[in-house]
N, C-alpha and C positions, 0 to 999 in steps of 0.2 A: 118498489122498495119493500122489501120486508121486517117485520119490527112484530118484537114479541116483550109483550109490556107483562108485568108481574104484578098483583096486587093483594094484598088479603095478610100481610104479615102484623106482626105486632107484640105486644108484651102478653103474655097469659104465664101463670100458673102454673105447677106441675099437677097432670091430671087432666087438664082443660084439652079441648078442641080449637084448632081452625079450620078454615078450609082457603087456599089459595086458589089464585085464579091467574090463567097463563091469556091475554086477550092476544090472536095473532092476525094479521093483517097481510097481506102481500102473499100469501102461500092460498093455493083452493083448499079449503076441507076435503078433508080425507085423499091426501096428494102427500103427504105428510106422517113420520112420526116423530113422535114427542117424549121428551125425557124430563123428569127434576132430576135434578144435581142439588149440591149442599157444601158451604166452605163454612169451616170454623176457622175462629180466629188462629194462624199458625199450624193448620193443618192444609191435605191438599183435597181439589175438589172432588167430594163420591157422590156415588150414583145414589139416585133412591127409588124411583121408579121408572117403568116406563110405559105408553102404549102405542097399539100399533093404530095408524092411519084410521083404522075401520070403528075400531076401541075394542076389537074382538079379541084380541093378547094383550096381556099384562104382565108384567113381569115387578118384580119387587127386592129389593136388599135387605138381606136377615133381619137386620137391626132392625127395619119399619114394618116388617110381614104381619101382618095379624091386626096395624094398629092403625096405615094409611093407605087411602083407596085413591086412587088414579082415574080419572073421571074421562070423556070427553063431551061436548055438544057441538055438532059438525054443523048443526046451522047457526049457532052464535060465531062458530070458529073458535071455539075457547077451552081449553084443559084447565080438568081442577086437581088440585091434589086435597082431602081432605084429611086430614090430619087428629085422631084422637091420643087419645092417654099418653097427652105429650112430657115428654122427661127434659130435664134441665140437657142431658147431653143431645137434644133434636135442637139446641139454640144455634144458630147459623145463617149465614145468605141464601136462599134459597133460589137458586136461577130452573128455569126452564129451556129447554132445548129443543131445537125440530131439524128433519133430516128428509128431505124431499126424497120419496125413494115411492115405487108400486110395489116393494117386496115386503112382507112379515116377515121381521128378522130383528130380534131382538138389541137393543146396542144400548151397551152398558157402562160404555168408552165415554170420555167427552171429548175426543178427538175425534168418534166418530162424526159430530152432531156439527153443519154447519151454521145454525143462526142460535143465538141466545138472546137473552132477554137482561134486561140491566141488574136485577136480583133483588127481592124485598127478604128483610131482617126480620125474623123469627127467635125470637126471646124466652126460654122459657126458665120462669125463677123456681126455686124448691120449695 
């Protein structure tokens, strides 16, 4: 069974850091890529990063470029995203996503992505 648990969210500040953490079970390391996604309330859900199986591609969404790094550790099994000079408009659900594939290929879809993860809330005040 596979299960990808989210952790690492919380209330901070504008300005502050966090860093999330994606723990996945049920999939081999690096058999797998991995995405965050993002829902705010009444909007639909966007990309925000992604990497590949190996964590040798990365890809990122305008809005987070410069500000969030996309992590992996293939022997923990676990993706991070961490997160600086966070802005009140980065407050949302943040879910993680994996897509069993051998290919590097970037996906940016969340219809690409078959397993998610339940999503931890990310708060950030002005």
């Amino acid at each position: 069974q596979v299960q990808l648990v989210e952790s690492g969210g919380g209330l901070v500040q504008a300005g502050a850091s966090l860093r999330l953490s994606c723990a996945v079970s049920g999939l081999t390391s690096r058999s797998y890529n991995t995405g965050w996604f993002r829902q705010a309330p009444g909007k639909e859900r966007e990309f925000v990063a992604f990497i590949s199986s190996s964590g040798g591609t990365t890809y990122y969404a305008d809005s987070v470029q410069g500000r969030f790094t996309i992590s992996r550790d293939n022997a923990k099994n676990t993706v991070y995203l961490q997160m600086n000079s966070l802005k009140p408009e980065d407050t949302a659900v943040y879910y993680c996503a994996a897509k069993r594939s051998p290919f590097v290929r970037v996906l940016r879809y969340a219809s690409e992505y078959t397993y998610w993860g339940q999503g931890t809330q990310v708060t950030v005040s002005p």
